[in-house]
mmCIF file of the N, C-alpha and C atoms, coordinates in Angstrom:
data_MODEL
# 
_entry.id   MODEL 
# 
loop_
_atom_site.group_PDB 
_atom_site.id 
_atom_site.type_symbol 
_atom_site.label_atom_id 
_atom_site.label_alt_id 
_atom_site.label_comp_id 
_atom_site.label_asym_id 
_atom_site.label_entity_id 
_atom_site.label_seq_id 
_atom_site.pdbx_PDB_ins_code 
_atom_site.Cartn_x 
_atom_site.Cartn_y 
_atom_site.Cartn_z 
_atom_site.occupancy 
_atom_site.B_iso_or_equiv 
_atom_site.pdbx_formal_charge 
_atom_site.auth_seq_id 
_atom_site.auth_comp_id 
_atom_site.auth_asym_id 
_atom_site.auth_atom_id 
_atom_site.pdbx_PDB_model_num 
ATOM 1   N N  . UNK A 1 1  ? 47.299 35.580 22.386 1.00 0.00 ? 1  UNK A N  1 
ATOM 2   C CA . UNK A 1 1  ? 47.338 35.730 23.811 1.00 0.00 ? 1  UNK A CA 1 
ATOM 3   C C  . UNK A 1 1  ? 48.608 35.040 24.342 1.00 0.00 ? 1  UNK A C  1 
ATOM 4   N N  . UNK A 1 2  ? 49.024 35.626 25.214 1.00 0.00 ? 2  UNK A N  1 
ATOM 5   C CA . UNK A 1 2  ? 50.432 35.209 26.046 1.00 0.00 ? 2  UNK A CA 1 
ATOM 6   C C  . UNK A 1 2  ? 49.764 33.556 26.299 1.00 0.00 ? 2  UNK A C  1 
ATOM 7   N N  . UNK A 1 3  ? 51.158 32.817 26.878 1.00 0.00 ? 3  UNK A N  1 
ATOM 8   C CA . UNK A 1 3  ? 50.812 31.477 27.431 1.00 0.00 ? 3  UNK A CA 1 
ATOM 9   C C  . UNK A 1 3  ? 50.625 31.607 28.934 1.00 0.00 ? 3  UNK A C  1 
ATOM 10  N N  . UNK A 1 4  ? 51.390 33.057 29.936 1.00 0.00 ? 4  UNK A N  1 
ATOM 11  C CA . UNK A 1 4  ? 50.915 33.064 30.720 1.00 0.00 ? 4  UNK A CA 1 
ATOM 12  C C  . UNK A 1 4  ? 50.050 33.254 31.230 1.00 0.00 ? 4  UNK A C  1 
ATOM 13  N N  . UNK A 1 5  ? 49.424 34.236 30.524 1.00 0.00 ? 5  UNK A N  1 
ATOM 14  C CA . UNK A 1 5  ? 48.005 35.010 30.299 1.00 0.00 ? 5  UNK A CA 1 
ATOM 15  C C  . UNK A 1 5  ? 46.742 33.877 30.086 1.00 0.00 ? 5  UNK A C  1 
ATOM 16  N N  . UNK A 1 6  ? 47.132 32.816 29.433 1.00 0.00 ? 6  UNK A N  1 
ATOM 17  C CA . UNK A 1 6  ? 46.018 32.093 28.960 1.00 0.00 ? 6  UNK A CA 1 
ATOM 18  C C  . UNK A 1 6  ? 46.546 30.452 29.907 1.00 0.00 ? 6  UNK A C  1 
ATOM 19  N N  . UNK A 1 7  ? 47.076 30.695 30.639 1.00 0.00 ? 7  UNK A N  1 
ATOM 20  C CA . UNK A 1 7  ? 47.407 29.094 31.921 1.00 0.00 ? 7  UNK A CA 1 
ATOM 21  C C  . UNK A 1 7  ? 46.576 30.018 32.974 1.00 0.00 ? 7  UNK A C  1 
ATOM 22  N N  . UNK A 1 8  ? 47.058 31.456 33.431 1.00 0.00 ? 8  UNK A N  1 
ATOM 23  C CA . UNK A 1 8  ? 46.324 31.876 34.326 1.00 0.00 ? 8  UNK A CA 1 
ATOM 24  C C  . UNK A 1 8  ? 44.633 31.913 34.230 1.00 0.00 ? 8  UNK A C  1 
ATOM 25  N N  . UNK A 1 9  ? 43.969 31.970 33.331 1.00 0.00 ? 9  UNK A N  1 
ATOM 26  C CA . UNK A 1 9  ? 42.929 32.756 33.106 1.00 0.00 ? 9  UNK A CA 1 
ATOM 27  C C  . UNK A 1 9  ? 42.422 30.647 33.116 1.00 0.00 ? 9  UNK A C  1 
ATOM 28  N N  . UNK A 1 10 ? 42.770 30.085 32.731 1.00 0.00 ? 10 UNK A N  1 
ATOM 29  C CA . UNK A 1 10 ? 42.354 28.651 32.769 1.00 0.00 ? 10 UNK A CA 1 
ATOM 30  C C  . UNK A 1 10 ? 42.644 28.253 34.832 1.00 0.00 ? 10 UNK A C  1 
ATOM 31  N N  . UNK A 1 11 ? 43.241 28.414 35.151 1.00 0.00 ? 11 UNK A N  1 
ATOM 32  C CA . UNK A 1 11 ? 43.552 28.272 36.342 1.00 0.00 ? 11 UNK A CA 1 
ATOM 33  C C  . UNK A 1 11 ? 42.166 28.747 37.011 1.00 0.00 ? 11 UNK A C  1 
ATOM 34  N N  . UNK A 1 12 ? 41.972 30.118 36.854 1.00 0.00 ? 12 UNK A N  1 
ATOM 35  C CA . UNK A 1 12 ? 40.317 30.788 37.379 1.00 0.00 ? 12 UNK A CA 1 
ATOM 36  C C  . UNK A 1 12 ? 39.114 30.519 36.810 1.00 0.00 ? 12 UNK A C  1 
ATOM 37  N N  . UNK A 1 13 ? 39.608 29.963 35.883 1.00 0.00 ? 13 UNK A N  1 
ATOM 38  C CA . UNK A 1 13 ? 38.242 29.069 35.616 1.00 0.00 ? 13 UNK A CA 1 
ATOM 39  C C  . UNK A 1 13 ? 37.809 28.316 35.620 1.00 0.00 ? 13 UNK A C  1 
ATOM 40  N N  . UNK A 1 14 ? 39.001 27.276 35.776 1.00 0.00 ? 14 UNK A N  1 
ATOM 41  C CA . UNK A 1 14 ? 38.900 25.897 36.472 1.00 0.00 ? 14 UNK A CA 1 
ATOM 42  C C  . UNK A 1 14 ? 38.554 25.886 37.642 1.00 0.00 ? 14 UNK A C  1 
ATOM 43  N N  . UNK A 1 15 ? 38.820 27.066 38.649 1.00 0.00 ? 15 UNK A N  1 
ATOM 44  C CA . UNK A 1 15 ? 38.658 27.007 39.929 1.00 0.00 ? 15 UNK A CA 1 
ATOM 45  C C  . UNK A 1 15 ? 37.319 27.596 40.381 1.00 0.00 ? 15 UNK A C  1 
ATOM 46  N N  . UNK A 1 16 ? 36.468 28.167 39.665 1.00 0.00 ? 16 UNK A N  1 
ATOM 47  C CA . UNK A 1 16 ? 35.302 28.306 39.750 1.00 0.00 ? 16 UNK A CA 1 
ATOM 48  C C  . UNK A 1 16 ? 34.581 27.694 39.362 1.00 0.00 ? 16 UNK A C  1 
ATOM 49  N N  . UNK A 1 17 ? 34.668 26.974 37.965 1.00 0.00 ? 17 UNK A N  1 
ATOM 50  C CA . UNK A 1 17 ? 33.798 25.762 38.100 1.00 0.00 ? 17 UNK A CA 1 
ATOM 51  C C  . UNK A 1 17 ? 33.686 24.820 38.551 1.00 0.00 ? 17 UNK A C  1 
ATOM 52  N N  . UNK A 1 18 ? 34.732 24.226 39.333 1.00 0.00 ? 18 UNK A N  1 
ATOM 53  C CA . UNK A 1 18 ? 34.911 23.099 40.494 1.00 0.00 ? 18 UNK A CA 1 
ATOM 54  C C  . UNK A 1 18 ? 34.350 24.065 41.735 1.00 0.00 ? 18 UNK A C  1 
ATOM 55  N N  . UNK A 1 19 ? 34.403 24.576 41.905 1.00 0.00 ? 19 UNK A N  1 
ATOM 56  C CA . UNK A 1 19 ? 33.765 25.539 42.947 1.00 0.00 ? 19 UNK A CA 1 
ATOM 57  C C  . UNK A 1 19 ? 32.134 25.363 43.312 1.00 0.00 ? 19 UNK A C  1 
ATOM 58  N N  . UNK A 1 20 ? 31.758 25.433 41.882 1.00 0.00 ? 20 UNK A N  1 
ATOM 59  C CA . UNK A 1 20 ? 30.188 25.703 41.555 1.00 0.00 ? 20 UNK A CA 1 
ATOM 60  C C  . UNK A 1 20 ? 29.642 24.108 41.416 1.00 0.00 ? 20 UNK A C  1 
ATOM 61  N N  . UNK A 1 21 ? 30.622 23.093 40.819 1.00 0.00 ? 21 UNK A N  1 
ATOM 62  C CA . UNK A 1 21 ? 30.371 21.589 40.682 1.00 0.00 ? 21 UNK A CA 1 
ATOM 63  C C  . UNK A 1 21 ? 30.131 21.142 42.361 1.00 0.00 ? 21 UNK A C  1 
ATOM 64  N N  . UNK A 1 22 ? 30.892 21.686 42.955 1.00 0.00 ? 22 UNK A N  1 
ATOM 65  C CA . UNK A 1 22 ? 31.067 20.910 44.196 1.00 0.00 ? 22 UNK A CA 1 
ATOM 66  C C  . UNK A 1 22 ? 29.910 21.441 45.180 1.00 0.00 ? 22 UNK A C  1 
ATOM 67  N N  . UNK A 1 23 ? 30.032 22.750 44.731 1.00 0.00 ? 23 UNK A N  1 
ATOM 68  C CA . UNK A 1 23 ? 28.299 23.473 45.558 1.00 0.00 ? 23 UNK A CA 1 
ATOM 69  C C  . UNK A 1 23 ? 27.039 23.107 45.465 1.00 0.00 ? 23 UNK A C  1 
ATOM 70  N N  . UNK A 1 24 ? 27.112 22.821 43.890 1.00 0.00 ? 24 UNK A N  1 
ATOM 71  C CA . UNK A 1 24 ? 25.578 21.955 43.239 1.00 0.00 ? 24 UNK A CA 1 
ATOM 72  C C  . UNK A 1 24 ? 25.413 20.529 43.813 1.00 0.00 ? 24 UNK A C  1 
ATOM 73  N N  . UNK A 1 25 ? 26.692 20.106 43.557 1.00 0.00 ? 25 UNK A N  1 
ATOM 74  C CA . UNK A 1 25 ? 26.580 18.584 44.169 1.00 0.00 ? 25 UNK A CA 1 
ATOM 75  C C  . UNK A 1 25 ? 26.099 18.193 45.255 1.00 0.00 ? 25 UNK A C  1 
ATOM 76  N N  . UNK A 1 26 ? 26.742 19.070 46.359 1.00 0.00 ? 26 UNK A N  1 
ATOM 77  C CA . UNK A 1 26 ? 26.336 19.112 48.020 1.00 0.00 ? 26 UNK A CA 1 
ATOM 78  C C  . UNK A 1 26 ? 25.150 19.515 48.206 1.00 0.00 ? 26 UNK A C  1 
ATOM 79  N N  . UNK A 1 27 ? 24.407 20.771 47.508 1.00 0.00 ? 27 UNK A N  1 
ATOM 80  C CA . UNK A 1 27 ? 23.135 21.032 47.353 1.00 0.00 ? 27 UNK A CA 1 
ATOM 81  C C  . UNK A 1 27 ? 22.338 19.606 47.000 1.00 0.00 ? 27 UNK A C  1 
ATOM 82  N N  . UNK A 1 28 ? 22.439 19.386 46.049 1.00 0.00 ? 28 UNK A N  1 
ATOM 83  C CA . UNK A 1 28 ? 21.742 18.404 45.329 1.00 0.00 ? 28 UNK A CA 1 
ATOM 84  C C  . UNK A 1 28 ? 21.473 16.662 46.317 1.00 0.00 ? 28 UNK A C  1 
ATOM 85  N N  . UNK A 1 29 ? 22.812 16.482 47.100 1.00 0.00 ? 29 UNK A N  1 
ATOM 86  C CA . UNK A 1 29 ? 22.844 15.579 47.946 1.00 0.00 ? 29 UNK A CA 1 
ATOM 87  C C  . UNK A 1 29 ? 21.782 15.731 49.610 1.00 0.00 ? 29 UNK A C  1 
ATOM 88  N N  . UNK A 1 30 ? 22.152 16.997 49.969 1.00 0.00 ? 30 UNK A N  1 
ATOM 89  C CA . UNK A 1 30 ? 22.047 17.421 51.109 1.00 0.00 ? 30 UNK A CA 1 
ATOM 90  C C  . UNK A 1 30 ? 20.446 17.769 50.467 1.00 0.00 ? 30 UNK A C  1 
ATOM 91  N N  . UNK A 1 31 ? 19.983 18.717 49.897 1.00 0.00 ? 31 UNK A N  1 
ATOM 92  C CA . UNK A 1 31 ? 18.801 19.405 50.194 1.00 0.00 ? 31 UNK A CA 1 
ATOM 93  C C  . UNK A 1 31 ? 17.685 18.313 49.463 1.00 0.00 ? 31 UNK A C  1 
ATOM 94  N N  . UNK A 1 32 ? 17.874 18.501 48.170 1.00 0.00 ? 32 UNK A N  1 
ATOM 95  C CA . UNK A 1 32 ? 17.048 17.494 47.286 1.00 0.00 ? 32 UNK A CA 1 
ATOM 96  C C  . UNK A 1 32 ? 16.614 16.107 47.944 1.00 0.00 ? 32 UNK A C  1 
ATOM 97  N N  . UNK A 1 33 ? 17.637 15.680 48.498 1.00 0.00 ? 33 UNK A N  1 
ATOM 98  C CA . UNK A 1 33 ? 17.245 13.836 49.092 1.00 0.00 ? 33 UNK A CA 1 
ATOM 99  C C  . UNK A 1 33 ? 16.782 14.339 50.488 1.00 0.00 ? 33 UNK A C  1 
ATOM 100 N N  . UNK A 1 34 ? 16.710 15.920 50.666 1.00 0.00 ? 34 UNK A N  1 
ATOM 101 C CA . UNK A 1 34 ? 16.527 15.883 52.314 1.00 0.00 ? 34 UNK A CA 1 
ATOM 102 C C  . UNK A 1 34 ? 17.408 14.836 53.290 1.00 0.00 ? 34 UNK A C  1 
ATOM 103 N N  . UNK A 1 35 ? 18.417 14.650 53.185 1.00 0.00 ? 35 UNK A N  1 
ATOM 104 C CA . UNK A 1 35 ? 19.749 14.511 53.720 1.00 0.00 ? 35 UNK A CA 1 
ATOM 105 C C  . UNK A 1 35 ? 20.867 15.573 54.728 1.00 0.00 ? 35 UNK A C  1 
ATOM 106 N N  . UNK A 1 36 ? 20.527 16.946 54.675 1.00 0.00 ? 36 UNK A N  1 
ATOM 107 C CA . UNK A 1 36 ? 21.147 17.751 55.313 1.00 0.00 ? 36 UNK A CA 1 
ATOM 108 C C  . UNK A 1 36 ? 20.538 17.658 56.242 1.00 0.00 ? 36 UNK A C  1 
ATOM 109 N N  . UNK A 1 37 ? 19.216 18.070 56.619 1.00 0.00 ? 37 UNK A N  1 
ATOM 110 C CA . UNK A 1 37 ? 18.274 18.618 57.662 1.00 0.00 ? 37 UNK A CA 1 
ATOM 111 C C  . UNK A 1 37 ? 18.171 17.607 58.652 1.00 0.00 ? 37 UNK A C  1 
ATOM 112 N N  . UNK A 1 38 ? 18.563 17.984 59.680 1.00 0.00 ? 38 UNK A N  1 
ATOM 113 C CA . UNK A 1 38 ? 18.017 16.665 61.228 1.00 0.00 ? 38 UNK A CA 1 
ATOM 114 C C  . UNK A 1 38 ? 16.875 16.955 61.763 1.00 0.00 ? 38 UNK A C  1 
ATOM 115 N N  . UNK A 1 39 ? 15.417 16.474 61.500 1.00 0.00 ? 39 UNK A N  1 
ATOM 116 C CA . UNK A 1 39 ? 14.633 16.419 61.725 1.00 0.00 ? 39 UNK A CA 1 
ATOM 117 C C  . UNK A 1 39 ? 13.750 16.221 63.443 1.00 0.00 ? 39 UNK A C  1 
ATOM 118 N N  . UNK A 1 40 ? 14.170 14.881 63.516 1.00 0.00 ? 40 UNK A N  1 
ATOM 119 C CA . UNK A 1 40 ? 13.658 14.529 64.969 1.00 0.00 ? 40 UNK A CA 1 
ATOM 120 C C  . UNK A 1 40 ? 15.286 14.032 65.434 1.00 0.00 ? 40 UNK A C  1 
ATOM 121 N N  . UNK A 1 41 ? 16.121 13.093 64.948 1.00 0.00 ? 41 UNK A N  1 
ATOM 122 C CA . UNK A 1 41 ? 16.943 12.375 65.149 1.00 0.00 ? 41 UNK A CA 1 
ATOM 123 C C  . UNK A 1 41 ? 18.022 12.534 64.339 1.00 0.00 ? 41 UNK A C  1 
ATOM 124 N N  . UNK A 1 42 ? 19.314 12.261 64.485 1.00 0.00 ? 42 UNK A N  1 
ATOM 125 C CA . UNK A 1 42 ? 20.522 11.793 63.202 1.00 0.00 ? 42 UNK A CA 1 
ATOM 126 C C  . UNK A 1 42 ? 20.199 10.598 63.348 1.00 0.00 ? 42 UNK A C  1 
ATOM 127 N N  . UNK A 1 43 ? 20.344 10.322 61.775 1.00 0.00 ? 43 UNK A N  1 
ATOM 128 C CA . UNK A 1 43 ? 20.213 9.065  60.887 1.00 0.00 ? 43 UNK A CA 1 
ATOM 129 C C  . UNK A 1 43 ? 21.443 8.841  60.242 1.00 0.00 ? 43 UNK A C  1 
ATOM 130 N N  . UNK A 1 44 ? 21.770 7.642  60.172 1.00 0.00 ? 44 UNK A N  1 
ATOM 131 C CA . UNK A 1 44 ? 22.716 7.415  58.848 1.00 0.00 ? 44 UNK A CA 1 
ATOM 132 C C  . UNK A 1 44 ? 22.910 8.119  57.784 1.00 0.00 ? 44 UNK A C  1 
ATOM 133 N N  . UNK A 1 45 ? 21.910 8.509  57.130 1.00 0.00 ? 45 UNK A N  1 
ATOM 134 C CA . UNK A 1 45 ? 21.658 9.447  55.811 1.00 0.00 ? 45 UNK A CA 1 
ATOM 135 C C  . UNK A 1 45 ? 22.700 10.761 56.026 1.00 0.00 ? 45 UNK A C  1 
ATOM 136 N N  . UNK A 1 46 ? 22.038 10.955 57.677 1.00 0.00 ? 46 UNK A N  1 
ATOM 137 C CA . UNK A 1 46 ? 22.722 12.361 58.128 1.00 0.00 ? 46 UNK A CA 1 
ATOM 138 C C  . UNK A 1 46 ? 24.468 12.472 57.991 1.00 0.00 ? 46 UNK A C  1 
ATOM 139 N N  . UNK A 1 47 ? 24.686 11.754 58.620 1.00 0.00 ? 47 UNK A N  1 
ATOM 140 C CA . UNK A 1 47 ? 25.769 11.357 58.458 1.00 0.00 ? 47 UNK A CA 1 
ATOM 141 C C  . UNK A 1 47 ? 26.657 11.022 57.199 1.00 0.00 ? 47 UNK A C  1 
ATOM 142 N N  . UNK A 1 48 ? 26.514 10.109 56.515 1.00 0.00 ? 48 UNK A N  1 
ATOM 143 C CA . UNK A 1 48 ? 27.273 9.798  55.497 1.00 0.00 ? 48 UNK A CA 1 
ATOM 144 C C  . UNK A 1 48 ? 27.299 11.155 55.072 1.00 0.00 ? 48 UNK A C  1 
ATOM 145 N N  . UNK A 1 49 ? 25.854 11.878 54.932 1.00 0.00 ? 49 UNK A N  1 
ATOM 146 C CA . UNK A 1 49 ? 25.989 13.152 53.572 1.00 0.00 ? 49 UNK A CA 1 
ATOM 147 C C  . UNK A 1 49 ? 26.889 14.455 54.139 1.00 0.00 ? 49 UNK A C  1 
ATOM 148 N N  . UNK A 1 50 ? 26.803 14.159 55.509 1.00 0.00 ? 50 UNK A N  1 
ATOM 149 C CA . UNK A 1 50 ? 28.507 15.047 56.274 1.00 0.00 ? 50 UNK A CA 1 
ATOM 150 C C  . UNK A 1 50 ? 29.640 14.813 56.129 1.00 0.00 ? 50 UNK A C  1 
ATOM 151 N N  . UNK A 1 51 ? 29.645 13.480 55.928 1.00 0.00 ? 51 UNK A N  1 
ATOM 152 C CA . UNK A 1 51 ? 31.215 12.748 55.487 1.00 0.00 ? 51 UNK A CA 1 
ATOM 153 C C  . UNK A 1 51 ? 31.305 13.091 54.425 1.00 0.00 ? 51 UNK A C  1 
ATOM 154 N N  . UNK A 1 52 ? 30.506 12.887 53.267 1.00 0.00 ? 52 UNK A N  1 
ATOM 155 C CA . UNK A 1 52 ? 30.880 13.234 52.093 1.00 0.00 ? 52 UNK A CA 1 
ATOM 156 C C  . UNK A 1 52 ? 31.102 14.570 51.816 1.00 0.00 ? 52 UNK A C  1 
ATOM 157 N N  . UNK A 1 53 ? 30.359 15.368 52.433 1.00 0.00 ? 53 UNK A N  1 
ATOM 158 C CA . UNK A 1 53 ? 30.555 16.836 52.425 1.00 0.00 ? 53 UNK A CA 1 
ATOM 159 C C  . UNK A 1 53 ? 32.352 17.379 52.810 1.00 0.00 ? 53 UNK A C  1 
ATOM 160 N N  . UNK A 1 54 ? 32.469 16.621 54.051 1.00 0.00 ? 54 UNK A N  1 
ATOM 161 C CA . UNK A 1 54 ? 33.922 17.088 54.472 1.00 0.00 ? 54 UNK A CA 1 
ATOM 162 C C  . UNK A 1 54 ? 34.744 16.212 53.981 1.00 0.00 ? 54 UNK A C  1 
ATOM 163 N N  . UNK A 1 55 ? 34.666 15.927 53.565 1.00 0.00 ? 55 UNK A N  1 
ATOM 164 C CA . UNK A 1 55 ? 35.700 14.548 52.246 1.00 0.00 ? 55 UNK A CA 1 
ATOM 165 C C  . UNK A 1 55 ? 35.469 15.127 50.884 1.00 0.00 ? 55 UNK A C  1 
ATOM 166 N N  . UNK A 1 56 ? 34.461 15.990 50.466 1.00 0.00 ? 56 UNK A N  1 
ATOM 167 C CA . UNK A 1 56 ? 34.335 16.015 49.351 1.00 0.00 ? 56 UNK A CA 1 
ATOM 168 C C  . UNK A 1 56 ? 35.222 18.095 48.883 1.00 0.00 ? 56 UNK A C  1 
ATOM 169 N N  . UNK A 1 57 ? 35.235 18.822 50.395 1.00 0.00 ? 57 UNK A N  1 
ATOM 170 C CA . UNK A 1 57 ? 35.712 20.069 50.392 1.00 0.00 ? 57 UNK A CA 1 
ATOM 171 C C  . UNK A 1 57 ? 37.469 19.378 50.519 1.00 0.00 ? 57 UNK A C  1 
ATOM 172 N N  . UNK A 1 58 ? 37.835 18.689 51.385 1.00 0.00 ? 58 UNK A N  1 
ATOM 173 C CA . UNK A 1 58 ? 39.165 18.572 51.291 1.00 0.00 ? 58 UNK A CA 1 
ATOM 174 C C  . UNK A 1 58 ? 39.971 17.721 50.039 1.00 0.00 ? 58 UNK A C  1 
ATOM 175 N N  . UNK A 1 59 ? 38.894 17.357 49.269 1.00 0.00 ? 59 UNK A N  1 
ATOM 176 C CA . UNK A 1 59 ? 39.413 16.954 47.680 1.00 0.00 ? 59 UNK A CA 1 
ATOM 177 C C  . UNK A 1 59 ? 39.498 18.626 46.720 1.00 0.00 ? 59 UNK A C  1 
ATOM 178 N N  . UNK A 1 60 ? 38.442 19.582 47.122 1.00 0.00 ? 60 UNK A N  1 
ATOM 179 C CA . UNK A 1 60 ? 38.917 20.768 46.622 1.00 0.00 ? 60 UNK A CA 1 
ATOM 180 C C  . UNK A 1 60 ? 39.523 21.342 46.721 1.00 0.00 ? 60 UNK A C  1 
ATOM 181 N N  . UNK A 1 61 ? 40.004 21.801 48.367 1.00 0.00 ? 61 UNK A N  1 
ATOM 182 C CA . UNK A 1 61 ? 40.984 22.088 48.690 1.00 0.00 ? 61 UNK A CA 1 
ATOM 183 C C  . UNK A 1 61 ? 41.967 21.685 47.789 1.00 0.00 ? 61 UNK A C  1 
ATOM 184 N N  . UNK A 1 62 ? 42.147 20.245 48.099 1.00 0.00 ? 62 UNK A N  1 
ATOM 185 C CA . UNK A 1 62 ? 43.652 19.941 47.556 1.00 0.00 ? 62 UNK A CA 1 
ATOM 186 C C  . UNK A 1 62 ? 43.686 20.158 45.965 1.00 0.00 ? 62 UNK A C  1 
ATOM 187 N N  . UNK A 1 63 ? 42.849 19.965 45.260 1.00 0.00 ? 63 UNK A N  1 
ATOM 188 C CA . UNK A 1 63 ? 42.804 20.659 43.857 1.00 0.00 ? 63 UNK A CA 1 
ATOM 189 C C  . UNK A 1 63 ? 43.078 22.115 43.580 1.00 0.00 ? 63 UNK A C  1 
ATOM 190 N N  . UNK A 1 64 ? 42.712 22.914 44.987 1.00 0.00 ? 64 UNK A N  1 
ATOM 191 C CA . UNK A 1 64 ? 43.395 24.466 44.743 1.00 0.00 ? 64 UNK A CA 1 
ATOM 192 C C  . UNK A 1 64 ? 44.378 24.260 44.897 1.00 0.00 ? 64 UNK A C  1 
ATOM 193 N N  . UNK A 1 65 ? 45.225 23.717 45.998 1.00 0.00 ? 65 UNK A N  1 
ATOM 194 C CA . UNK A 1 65 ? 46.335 23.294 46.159 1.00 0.00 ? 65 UNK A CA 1 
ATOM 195 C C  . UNK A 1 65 ? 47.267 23.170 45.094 1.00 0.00 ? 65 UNK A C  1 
ATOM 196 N N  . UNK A 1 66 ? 47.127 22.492 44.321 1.00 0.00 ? 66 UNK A N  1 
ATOM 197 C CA . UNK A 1 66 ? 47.723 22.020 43.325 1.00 0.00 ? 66 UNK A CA 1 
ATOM 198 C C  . UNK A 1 66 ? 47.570 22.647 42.042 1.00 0.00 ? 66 UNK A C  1 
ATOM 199 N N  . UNK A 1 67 ? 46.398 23.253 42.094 1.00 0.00 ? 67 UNK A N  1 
ATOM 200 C CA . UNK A 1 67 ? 46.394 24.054 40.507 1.00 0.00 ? 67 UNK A CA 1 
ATOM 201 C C  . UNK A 1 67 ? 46.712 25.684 40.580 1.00 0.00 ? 67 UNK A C  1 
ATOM 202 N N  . UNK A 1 68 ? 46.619 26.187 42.152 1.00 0.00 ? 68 UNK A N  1 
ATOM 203 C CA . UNK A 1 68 ? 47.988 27.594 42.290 1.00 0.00 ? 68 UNK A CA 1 
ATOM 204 C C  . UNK A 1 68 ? 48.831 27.445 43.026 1.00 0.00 ? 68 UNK A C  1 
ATOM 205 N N  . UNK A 1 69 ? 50.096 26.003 43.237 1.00 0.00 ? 69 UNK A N  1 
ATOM 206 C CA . UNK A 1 69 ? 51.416 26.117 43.711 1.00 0.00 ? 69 UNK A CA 1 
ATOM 207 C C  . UNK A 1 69 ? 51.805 26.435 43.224 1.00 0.00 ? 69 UNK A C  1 
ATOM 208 N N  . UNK A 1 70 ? 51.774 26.737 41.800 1.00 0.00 ? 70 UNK A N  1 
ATOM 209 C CA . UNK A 1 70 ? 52.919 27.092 40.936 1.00 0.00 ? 70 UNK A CA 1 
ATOM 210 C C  . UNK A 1 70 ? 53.166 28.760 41.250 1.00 0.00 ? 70 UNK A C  1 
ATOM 211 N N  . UNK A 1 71 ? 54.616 29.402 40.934 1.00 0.00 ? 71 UNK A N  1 
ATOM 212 C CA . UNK A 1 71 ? 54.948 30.226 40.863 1.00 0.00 ? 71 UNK A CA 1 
ATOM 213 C C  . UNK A 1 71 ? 54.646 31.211 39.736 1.00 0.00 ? 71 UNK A C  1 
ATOM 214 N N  . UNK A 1 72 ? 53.991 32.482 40.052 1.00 0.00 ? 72 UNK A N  1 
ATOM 215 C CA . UNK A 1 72 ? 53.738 32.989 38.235 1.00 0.00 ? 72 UNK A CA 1 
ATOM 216 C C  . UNK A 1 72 ? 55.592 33.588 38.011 1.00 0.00 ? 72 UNK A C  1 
ATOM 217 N N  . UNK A 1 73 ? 55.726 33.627 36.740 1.00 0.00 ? 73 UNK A N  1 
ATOM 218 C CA . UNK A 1 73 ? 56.631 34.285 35.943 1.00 0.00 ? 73 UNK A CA 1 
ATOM 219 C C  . UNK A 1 73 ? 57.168 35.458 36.373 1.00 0.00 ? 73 UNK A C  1 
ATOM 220 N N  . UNK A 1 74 ? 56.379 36.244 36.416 1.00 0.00 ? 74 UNK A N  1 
ATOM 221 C CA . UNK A 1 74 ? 56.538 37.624 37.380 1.00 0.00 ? 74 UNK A CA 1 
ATOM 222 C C  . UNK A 1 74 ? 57.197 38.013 38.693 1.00 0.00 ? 74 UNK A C  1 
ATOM 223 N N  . UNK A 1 75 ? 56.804 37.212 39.477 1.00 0.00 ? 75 UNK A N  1 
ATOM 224 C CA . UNK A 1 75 ? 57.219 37.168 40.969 1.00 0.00 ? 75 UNK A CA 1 
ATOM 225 C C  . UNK A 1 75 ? 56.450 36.314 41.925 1.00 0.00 ? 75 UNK A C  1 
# 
C-alpha cells in the first residue's frame, strides 16, 4: 500500500475513533451519573459536566485541526 494511501486511511480512523471515544465519554458522564438532565434546579454536577463537555469538544476540534492541516500530495 502507498504511504499516502495508508497516512490517509489512519487519519480517518483516528478521527472516528476519537469521535466515538469522546461521544461515549460524554454519554457515560452526562447520562449514566445523571449529570446532563436539570431536574428541579442546576446543580454543580450540572455544570461542571457542561464545562467538561465544551472543553472536552474544543480538545477535538483541535485534534482535527491538527491531524488534517496537512496538505495531501495531490493538491
Amino acid at each position: 500500500m502507498e504511504p499516502e494511501v495508508k497516512n490517509f486511511l489512519k487519519k480517518i480512523v483516528s478521527s472516528i475513533f476519537m469521535a466515538l471515544l469522546w461521544l461515549m465519554l460524554n454519554s457515560i458522564l452526562g447520562i449514566y451519573f445523571n449529570l446532563l438532565f436539570i431536574e428541579t434546579k442546576i446543580s454543580i454536577g450540572n455544570i461542571i459536566c457542561y464545562i467538561i463537555f465544551v472543553a472536552s469538544l474544543a480538545v477535538l476540534i483541535l485534534f482535527y485541526y491538527r491531524t488534517w492541516k496537512t496538505k495531501f500530495p495531490h493538491g
